[in-house]
TORMARLO-136639 format. One line per 5 residues: number of its first residue (from 1); for each residue x, y, z of C-alpha. Coordinates in Angstrom, 3 decimals, padded with zeros to 6 digits, m for minus. Example, Ala and Ser with C-alpha at 12.3 -4.5 7.8 and 13.67 -1.06 7.14 Angstrom:
1> 012.300 m004.500 007.800; 013.670 m001.060 007.140
END
This chain:
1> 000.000 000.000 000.000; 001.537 003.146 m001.218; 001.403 006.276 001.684; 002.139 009.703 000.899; 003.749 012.430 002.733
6> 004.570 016.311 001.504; 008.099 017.870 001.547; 008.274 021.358 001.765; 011.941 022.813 000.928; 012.743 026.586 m000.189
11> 015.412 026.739 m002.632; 018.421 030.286 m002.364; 020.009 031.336 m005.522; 022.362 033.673 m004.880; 025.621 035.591 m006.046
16> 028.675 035.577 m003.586; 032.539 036.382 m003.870; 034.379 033.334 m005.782; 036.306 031.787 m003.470; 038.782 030.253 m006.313
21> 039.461 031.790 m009.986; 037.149 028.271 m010.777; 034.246 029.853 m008.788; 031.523 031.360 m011.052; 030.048 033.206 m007.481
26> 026.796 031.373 m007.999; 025.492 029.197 m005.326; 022.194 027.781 m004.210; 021.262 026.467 m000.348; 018.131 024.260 m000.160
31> 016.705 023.939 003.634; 013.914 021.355 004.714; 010.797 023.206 006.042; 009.114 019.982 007.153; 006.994 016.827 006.401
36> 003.743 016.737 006.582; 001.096 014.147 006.695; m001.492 016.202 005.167; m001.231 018.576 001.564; m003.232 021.031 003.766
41> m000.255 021.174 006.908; 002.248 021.353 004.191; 000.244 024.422 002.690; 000.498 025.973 006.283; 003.829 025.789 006.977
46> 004.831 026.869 003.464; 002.587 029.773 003.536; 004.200 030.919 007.019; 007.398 030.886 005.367; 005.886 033.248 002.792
51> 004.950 035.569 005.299; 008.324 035.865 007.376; 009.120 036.674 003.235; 006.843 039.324 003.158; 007.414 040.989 006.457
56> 011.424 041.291 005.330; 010.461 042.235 001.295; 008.560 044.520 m000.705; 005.572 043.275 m002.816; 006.990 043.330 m006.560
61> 005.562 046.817 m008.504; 004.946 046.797 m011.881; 005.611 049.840 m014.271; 001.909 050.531 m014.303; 001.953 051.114 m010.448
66> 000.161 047.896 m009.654; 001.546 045.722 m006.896; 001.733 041.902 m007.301; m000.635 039.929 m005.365; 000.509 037.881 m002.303
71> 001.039 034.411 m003.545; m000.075 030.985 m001.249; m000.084 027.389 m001.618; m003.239 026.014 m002.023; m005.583 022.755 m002.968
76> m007.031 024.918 m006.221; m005.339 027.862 m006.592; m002.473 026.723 m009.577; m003.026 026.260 m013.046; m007.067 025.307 m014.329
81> m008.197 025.459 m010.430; m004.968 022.263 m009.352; m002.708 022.474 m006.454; m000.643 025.731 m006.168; 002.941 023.953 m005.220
86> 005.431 026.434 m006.315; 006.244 029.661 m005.543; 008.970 031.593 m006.525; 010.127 035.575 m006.256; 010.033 036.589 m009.817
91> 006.767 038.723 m010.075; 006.261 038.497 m006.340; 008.750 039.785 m003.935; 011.432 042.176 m004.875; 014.612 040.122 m002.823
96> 018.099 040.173 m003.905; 018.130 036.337 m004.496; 015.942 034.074 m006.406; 013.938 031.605 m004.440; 012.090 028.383 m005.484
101> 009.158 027.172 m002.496; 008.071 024.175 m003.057; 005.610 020.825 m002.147; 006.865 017.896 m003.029; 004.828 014.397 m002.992
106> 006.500 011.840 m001.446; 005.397 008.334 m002.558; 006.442 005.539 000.045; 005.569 002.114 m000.893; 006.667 m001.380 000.803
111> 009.693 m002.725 m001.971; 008.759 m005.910 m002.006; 004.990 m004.677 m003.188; 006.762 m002.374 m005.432; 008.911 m005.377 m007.160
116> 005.464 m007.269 m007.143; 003.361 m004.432 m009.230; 006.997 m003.997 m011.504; 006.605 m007.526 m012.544; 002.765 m007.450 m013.000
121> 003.156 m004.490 m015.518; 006.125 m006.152 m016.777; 004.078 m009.393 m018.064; 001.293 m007.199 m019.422; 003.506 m005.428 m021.368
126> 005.245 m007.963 m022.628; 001.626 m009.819 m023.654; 000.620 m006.437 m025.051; 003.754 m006.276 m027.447; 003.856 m010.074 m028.606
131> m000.101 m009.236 m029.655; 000.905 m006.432 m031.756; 003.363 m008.415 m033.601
END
């Protein structure tokens, strides 16, 4: 029986000083915000994060005046009314870095009823391509 858990990391793109003539200056740090059991925890948490984001940074303005909208994970709120997983600055916040907030499905499944299903789908397949031939 497959379970699922959500990840929530935030990812930091940044410049820095090179520490080597090798060293482009670009770097990224990922950090774990939790695990949750629930899509609807992991939208909590993440959405806190946004908000210690927004009490530090200014709302992106557009060149018509208009201020972006604060973005939030949510069940509906993505693309055609799906889950709203990823946030990121650009069009948002106005920071000096880029940032990438996201949930992340984890799938956890016991491996030896993982092998079993692999095999299953293997024989089907192979049925389903001798019948073609």
């Amino acid at each position: 029986m497959e379970k699922e858990k959500h990840l929530v990391t935030i990812e930091f793109r940044y410049k820095s000083t090179p520490k080597s003539e090798h060293d482009s200056g670009h770097n990224k740090k990922t950090i774990t915000i939790g695990v949750y059991d629930e899509f609807d925890k992991a939208c909590l948490n993440g959405n806190k994060v946004l908000e210690v984001l927004e009490s530090k940074f200014n709302l992106h303005q557009f060149p018509n005046g208009r201020k972006a909208t604060k973005e939030r994970f949510s069940k509906n709120g993505g693309a055609f009314g799906g889950k709203n997983s990823l946030i990121t600055n650009l069009a948002y916040l106005k920071t000096p870095f880029q940032f990438f907030i996201k949930i992340e499905t984890l799938k956890y499944s016991d491996i030896n009823d993982t092998i079993d299903v692999l095999l299953i789908l293997k024989k089907e397949y192979d049925e389903y391509e001798n019948e073609e031939l």
